[in-house]
Kinemage of the C-alpha trace (Angstrom):
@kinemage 1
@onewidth
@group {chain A} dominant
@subgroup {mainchain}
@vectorlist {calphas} color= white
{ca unk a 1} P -121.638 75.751 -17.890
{ca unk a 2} L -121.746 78.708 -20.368
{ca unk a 3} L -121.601 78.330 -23.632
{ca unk a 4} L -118.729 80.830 -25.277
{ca unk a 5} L -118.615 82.166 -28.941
{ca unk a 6} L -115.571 81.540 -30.784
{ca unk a 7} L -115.247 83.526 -33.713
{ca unk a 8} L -112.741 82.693 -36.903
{ca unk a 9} L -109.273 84.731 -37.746
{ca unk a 10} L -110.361 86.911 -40.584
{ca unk a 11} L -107.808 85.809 -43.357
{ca unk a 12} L -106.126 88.511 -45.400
{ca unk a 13} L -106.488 88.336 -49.000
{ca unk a 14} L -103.588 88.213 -50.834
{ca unk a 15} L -103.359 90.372 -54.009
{ca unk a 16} L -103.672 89.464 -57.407
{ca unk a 17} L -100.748 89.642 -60.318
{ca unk a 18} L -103.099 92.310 -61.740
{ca unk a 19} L -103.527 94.578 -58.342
{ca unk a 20} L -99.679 94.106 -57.870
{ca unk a 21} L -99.038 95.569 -61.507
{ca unk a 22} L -101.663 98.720 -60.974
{ca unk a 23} L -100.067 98.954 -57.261
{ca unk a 24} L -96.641 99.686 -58.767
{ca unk a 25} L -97.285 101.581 -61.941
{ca unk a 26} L -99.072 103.982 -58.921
{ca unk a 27} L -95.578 104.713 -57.053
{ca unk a 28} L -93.667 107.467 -57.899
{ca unk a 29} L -90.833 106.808 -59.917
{ca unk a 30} L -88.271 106.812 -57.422
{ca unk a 31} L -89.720 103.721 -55.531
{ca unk a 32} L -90.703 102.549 -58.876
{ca unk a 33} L -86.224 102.097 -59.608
{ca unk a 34} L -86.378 100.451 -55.974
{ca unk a 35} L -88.550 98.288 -56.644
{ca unk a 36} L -86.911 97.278 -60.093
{ca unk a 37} L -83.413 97.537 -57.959
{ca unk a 38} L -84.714 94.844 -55.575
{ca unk a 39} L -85.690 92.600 -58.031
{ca unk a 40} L -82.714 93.087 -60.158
{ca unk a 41} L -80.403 91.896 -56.861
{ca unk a 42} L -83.012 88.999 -56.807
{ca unk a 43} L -81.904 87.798 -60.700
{ca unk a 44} L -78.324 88.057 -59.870
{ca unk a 45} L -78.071 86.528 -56.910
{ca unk a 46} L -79.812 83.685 -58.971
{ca unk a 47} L -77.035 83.418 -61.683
{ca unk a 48} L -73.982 83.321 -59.051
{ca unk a 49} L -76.199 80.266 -57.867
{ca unk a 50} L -76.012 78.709 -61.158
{ca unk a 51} L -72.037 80.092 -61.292
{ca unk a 52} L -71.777 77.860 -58.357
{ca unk a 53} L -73.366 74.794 -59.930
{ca unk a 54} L -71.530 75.163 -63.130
{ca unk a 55} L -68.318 75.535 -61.201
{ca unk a 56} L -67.714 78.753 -63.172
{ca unk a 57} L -66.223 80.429 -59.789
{ca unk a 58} L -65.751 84.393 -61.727
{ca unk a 59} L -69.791 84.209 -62.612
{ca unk a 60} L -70.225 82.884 -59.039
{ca unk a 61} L -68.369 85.625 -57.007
{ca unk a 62} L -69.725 88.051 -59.258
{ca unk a 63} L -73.326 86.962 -59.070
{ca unk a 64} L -73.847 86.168 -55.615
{ca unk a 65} L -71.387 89.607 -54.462
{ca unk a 66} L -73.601 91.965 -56.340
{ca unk a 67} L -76.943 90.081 -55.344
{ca unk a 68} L -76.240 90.340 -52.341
{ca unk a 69} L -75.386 94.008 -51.885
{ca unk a 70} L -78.048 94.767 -53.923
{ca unk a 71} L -80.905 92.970 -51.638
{ca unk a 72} L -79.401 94.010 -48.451
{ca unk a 73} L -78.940 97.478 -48.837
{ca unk a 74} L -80.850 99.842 -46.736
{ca unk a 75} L -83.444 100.793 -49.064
{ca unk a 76} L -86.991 100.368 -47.960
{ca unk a 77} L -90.548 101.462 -50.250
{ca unk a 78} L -92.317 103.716 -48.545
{ca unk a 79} L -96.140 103.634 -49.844
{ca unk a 80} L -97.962 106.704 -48.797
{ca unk a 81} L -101.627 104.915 -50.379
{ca unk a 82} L -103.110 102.114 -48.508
{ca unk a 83} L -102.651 98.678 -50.820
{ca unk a 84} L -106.922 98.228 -51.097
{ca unk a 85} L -108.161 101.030 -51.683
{ca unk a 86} L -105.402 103.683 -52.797
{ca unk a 87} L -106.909 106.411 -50.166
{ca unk a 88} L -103.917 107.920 -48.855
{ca unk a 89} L -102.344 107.514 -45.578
{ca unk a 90} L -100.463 109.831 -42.877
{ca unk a 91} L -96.803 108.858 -42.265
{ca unk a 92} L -96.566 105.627 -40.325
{ca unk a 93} L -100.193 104.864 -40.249
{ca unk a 94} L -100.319 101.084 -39.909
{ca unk a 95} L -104.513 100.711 -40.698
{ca unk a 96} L -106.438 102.213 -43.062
{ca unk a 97} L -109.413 105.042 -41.760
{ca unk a 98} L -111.182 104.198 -44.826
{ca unk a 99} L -111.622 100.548 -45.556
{ca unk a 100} L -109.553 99.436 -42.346
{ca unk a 101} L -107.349 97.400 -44.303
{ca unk a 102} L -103.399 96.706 -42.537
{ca unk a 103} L -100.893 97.745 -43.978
{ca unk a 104} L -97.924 95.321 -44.599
């Protein structure tokens, strides 16, 4: 019987609050308003919730309509810098050359 090597799944780190802050004050200010937009559909979409639990049915529609519009629509952030170590990337390049970091 042979013996066979088993090696571990390298784990991703996840970024910090800090590297998340520097990562968006780096986009240009166009994905910078998408980002906001996204998280903007986020906060609504959390007060129709609470329009729902307080039975107050206008906050509710409102809320969860616009929440939802705003989340779903087609609007994606492009990031032409790789996440680790800001080198920047061609179009579509899913790995790093530089630090071989994936990009997610």
């Amino acid at each position: 019987m042979s013996e066979t090597e088993v090696q571990a799944r390298k784990v991703r780190k996840r970024i910090s609050w800090r590297e998340e802050q520097t990562m968006i004050r780096g986009m240009p200010r166009t994905q910078r308003l998408i980002v906001a937009t996204k998280f903007v559909g986020v906060v609504l979409f959390a007060i129709g919730l609470e329009g729902v639990i307080q039975q107050n049915w206008l906050l509710a529609v409102a809320g969860i309509g616009t929440g939802i519009a705003t989340l779903f629509a087609p609007i994606k952030v492009r990031v032409n810098a790789c996440l680790a170590c800001q080198s920047l990337l061609e179009k579509g390049q899913a790995i790093c050359p530089k630090c071989g970091a994936p990009q997610m």
